[in-house]
N, C-alpha and C positions, 0 to 999 in steps of 0.2 A: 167461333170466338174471335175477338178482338185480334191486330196483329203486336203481340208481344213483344216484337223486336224491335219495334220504335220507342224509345225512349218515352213515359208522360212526364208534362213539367208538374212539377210540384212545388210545394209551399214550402217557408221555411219551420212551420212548425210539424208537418210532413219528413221532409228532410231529417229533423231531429229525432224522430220515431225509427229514422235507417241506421241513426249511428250504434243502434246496437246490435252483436253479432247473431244472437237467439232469432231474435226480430226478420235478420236475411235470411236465415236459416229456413226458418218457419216460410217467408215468401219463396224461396227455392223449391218447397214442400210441396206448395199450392200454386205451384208456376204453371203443371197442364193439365192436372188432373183435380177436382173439387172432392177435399177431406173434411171429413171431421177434426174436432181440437185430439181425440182420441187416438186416431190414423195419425196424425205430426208425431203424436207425445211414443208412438212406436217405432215412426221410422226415425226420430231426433233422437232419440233415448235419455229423453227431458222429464222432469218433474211434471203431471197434470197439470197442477195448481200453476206455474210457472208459464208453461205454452200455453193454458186455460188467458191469464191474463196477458201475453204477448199479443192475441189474438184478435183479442178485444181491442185494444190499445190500437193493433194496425186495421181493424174492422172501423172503428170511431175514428183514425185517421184517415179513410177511403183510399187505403192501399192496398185491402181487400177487401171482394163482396163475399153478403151470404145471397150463394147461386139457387138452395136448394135446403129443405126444411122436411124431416121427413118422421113420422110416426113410426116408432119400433115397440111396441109394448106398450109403458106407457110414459116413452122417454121421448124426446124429439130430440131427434139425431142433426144437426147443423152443419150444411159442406159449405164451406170456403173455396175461393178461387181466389188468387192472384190478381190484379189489374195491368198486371206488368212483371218484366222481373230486371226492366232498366227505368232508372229515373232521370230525372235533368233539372238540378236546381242551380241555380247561381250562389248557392251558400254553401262553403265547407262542412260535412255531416261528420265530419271527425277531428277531434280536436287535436288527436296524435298528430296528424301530417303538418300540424301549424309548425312553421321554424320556431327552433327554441323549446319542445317537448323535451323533457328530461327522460326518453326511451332505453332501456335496458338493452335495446337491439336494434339496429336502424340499418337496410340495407338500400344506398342508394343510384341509383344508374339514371345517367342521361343520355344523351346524342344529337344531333343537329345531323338534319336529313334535310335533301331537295325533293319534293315529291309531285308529281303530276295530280290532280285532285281526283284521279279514278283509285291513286294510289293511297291518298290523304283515306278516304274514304274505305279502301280495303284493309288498312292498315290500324282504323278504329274499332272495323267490325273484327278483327282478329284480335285485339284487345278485349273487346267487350265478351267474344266467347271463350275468350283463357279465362277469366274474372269468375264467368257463369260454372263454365266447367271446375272453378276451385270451390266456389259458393258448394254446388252439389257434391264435390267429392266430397267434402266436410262437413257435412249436414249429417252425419251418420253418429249411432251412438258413440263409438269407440274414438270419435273427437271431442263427446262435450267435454274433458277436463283437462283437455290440453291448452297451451296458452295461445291468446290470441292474438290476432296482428293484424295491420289496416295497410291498406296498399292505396294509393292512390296513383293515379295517371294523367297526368297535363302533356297533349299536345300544342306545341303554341305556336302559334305564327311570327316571324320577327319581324313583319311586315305590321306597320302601327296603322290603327284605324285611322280611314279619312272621314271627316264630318257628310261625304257621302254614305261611306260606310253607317256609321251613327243613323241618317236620316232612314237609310233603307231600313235596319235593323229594329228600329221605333215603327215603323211602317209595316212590319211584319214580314219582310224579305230576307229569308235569311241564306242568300247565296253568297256571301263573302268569303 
């Protein structure tokens, strides 16, 4: 298989297909192993009908394939796989995190760090598998009907782009 831990870029109507939490859940599901809508709707402990059309929805967005089609009687069984279980868009996929949500609960942290870029970089990937690691821990039945909640992560540079920066980055360099 593909290497999953690179981020694919996506579209923004892509994008809009993540901002729901079923939806990560489901791609958490089929992140290394190709299920059927059946196998999700057991280990999600989701409605059919409901992960049936999640499924669909991120299969017609190409955030998941069908790997694998198979005769059982005289039913065909359909596994999905995952194409990723990181994405990379340049549009906000959740509307909670926009300044100014009227949230019932908002917990926010910052910092300002110097980092060497081996650390820049170690320090993303350690972000990215607490994220993964919460997605799967709550993909299970005994979460669907608890309330849900969006995390996002900006790390930023305070270092402003230079129109060399800009030119490489159009260019498809993306070492900045």
């Amino acid at each position: 298989m593909n290497n999953k831990k690179q981020p694919i870029p996506i579209s923004v109507e892509q994008s809009k297909l993540l901002g729901n939490t079923l939806r990560i859940k489901i791609i958490g599901a089929l992140f290394d192993t190709p299920k059927t809508a059946k196998q999700v709707v057991t280990q999600l402990g989701e409605s059919p009908g409901n992960v049936h059309y999640h499924i669909q929805k991120l299969y017609n967005g190409k955030l998941i394939d069908l790997v694998e089609e198979k005769r059982v009687g005289g039913v065909v069984e359909k596994y999905y796989l995952a194409r990723s279980g990181r994405f990379q868009s340049d549009n906000e996929v959740y509307p909670e995190l926009n300044p100014g949500f009227n949230a019932a609960s908002i917990t926010s942290m910052s910092s300002a760090l110097q980092l060497k870029k081996e650390d820049y970089d170690a320090l993303v990937e350690e972000l990215r598998e607490i994220m993964e690691k919460w997605v799967i821990k709550t993909s299970k039945p005994e979460y669907v009907n608890e309330e849900e909640y969006v995390i996002g992560v900006k790390l930023v540079s305070r270092k402003e782009k230079t129109e060399e920066d800009k030119t490489k980055e159009e260019n498809g360099h993306e070492d900045i």
